[in-house]
N, C-alpha and C positions, 0 to 999 in steps of 0.2 A: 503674350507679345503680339503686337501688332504687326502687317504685311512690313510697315517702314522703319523697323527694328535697327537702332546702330548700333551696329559693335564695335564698343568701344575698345578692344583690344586690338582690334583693326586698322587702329587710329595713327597715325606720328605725331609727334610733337605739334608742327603746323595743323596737319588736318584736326587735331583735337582743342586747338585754340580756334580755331573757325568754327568747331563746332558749338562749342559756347558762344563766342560771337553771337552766329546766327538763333540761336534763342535768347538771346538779350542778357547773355551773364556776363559779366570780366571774363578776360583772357586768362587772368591768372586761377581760375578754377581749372583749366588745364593739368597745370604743375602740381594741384592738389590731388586731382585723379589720377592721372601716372605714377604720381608717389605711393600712393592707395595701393594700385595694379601690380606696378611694376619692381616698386622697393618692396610693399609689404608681403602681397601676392595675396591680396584681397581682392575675390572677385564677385562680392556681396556687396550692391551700391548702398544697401541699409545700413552698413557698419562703418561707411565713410564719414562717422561722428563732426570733421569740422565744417559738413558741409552744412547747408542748413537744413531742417525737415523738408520744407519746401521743394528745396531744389531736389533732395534725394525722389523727392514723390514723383515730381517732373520726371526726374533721369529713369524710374521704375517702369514708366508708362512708357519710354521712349526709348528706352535703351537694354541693355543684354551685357556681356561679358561672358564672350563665348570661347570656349578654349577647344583644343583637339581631345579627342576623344583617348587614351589609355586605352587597348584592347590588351594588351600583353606587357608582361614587365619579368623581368630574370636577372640578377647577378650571376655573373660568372665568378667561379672557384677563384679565381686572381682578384675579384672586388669590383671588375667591371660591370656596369651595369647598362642594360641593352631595352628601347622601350620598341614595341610594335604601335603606332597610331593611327587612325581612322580617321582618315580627311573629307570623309563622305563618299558614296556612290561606288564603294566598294574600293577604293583607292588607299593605299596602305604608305606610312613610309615608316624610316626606322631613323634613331637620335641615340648615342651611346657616351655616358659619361666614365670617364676614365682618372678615379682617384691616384694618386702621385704623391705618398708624404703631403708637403701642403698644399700641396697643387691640386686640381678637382678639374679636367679639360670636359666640356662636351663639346660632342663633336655632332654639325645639327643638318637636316637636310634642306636644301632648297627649290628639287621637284619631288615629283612622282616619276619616280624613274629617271632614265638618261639618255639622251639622243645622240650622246658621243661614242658610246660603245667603243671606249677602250678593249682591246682583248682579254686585257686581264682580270676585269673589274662582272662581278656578278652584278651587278647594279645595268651594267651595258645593257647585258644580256637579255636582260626582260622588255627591254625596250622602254618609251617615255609615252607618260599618259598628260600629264600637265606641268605646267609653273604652280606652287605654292603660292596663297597669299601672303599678306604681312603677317594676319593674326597666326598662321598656321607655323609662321617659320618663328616669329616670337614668342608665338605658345609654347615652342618646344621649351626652351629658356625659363618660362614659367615654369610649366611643369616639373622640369631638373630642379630647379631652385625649389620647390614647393615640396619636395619629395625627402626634402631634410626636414621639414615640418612645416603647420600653418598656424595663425600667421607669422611671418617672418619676422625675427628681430628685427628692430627699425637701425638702417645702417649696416646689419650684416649681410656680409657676402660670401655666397656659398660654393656659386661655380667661379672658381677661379680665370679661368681663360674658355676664348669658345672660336672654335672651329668649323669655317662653313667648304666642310671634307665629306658631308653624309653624301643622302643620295642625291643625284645631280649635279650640273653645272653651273655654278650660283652665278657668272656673269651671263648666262641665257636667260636670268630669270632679275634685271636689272635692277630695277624699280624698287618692286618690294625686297629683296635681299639689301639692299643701301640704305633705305626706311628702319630694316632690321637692326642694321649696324649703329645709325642713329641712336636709336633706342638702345641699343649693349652702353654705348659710350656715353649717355647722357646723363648727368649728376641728379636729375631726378629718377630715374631709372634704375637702371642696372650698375651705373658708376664704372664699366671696365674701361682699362687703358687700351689705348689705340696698338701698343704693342702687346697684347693678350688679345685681341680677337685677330681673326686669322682668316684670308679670303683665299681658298686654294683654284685653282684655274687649270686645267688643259691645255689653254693657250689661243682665247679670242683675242688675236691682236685689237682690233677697234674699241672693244670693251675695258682694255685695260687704258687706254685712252681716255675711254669716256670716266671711267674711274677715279684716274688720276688728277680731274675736276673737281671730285666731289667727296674725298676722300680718301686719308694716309693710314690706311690699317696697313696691316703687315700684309706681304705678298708670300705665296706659296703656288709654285710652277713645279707641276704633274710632267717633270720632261722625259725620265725612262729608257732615252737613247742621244748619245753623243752626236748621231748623225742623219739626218733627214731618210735614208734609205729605211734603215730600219726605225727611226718613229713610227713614217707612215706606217707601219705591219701593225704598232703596239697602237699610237695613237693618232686615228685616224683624221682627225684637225689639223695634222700638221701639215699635209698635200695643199691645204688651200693657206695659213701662217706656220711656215717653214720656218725654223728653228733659228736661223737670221734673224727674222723678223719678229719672231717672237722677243728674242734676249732684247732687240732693239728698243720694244715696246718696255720690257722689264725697265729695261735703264732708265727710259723717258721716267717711267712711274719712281723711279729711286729719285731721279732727279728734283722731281716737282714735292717730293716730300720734306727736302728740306734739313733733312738733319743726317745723322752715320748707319744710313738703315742698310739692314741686312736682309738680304732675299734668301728663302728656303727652297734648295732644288732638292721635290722628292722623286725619289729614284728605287722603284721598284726591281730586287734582282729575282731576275728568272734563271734558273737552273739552263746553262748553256745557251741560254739566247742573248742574252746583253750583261753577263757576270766577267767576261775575258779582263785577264789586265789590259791587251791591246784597248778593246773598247773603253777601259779607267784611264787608260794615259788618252784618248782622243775626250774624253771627259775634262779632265784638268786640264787640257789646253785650252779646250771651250769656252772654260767659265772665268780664265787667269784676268779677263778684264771688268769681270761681275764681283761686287762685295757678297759675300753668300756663303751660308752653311750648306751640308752636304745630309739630308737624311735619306740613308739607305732602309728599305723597305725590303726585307724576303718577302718573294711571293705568299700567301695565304691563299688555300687548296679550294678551287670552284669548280664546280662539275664541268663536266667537258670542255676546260678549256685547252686540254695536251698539254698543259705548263707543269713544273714541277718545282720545286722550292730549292732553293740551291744548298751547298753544305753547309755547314756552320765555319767552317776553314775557305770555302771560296768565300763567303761574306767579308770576313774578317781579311782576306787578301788584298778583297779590294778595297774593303776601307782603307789597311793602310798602306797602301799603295797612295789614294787618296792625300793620308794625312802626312805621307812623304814629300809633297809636292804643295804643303802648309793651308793645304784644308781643314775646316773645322769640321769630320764627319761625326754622325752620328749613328747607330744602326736604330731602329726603333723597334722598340720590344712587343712581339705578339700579344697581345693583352685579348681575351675576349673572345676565342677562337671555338671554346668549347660551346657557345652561347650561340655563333658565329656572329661576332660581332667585332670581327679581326679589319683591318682597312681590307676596302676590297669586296668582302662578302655579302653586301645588305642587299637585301632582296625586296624586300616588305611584304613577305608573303606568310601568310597563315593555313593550316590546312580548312578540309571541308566542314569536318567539325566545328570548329572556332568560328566559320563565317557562318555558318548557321545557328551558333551561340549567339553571336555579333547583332543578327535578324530581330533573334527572338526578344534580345535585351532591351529591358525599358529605364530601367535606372541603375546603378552601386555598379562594381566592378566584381567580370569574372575574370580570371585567369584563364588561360589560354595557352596552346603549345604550340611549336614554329614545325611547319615542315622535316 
């Protein structure tokens, strides 16, 4: 490969019609490469047979199909399944797919770490090294999808729904997370519905703005506290978009969508710190003017954070307490903990061994162990 190598997984719809453009082919070898990439999960430009020899020769000399690297893979005892990935330069993130009867959820990342530093969230903790690109946050999706086998039946679909809940803040990371979404929803692609992929947020107000321009996926609001005093403790974003301004931003974006959409507020219970009924009844007053489901999250255990998991009887309290007041809650079931691959706990970290496996590797895949 050449210094001016394009990756064409890097690409979106538009940027990948220009890219043909500018070497003098139809536009529509676009939709024939995506189909390739992203339906079949071919990422050999010699076995895209409709193309012609020609072009494939051309595309060989100029181009790449480059994915994230696999350093680590694990199922958990419950079927969950947790990947560690190598974004280069010692940079790790983690992507975890969660089978459901017929459901199949991955749940994908959009940094290298997080700049929000929730309290609760092990992912905070480590702090933020970068934005993902397009190819890194779409490769994940590859990869899950590619992991049921290659190539892909033409037509089937394997990850059911996809969730941008891994590591990061996916409205800090604009651009390519929206690109990303493109391509989930696009009928040459991925084919998923606008309500099966899922943008979960902290609570940039202006980004949910600029969103609501560009796109009606489902909303998902990380809110954790009924009332601005204690956000701030849990989630630090809210000092500068206060829980006002937040729900207000919510609604504009329910608004501009257009049809009976429902917002998902998740709500993390911590053992005595935001589990009170007091605190559930200032909850259900909050959201009486918001259409929205209710998923309750028990904490999942991160080193030093002083939190604890609350009982399986306060959980269940304030759900229904919740569903007394004609909420649709839901509690959501720990999947993935033994792997630590529970919401909450992604790290992307490897030990010393495995990054020195990592070094030394020149092709195939080793297995590896987590911290």
């Amino acid at each position: 490969m050449t210094a001016h190598t394009t990756n064409l997984m890097g690409l979106g719809k538009k940027e990948l019609k220009d890219f043909f453009l500018s070497i003098g082919e139809k536009e529509y070898r676009a939709r024939q490469v995506m189909k390739w990439i992203h339906q079949r999960g071919v990422s050999d430009i010699s076995l895209m047979t409709n193309l012609s020899k020609s072009l494939r020769q051309k595309l060989l000399k100029t181009c790449e199909i480059k994915l994230p690297e696999v350093i680590y893979q694990k199922d958990s005892k419950d079927g969950t399944r947790k990947w560690v990935i190598s974004v280069g330069e010692g940079d790790l993130i983690e992507m975890v797919l969660i089978p459901e009867r017929k459901r199949a959820t991955l749940c994908i990342s959009s940094q290298v770490g997080c700049a929000v530093n929730c309290s609760f969230c092990a992912t905070g903790k480590q702090g933020f090294s970068r934005n993902l690109d397009l190819e890194e946050i779409i490769g994940q999706l590859w990869v899950a999808e590619n992991s049921f086998g290659t190539p892909r039946e033409k037509g089937k679909r394997n990850i059911t729904n996809v969730v941008m809940m891994g590591m990061g803040e996916p409205l800090l990371n604009f651009d390519p997370v929206v690109k990303a979404i493109e391509l989930m929803l696009d009928d040459n692609a991925y084919r998923l519905s606008k309500r099966k992929v899922t943008l979960s947020t902290s609570g940039f107000v202006p980004q949910i703005d600029k969103l609501s321009e560009v796109s009606d996926v489902a909303l998902a609001i990380s809110l954790h506290a009924p009332n601005d005093e204690l956000r701030n403790q849990l989630v630090p974003v809210n000092k500068k978009y206060p829980i006002e301004k937040l729900l207000d931003a919510v609604n504009r974006y329910v608004e501009s969508c257009q049809d009976s959409r429902v917002t998902t507020i998740e709500y993390i219970l911590i053992d005595k710190i935001n589990d009170s009924i007091e605190l559930a009844e200032e909850l259900a007053e909050l959201l009486k003017k918001l259409p929205c489901k209710i998923n309750l999250i028990p904490f999942n255990s991160i080193k030093n954070s002083g939190y604890k998991r609350p009982s399986g009887n306060r959980v269940k309290r304030f759900q229904q307490f919740l569903q007394s007041k004609g909420y649709v809650v839901t509690i959501r079931s720990t999947r993935g903990d033994d792997i630590m691959a529970a919401c909450g706990q992604l790290v992307g970290q490897v030990n010393d061994r495995t990054r020195k496996k990592e070094r030394k590797k020149k092709e195939g895949y080793i297995k590896t162990e987590l911290i």
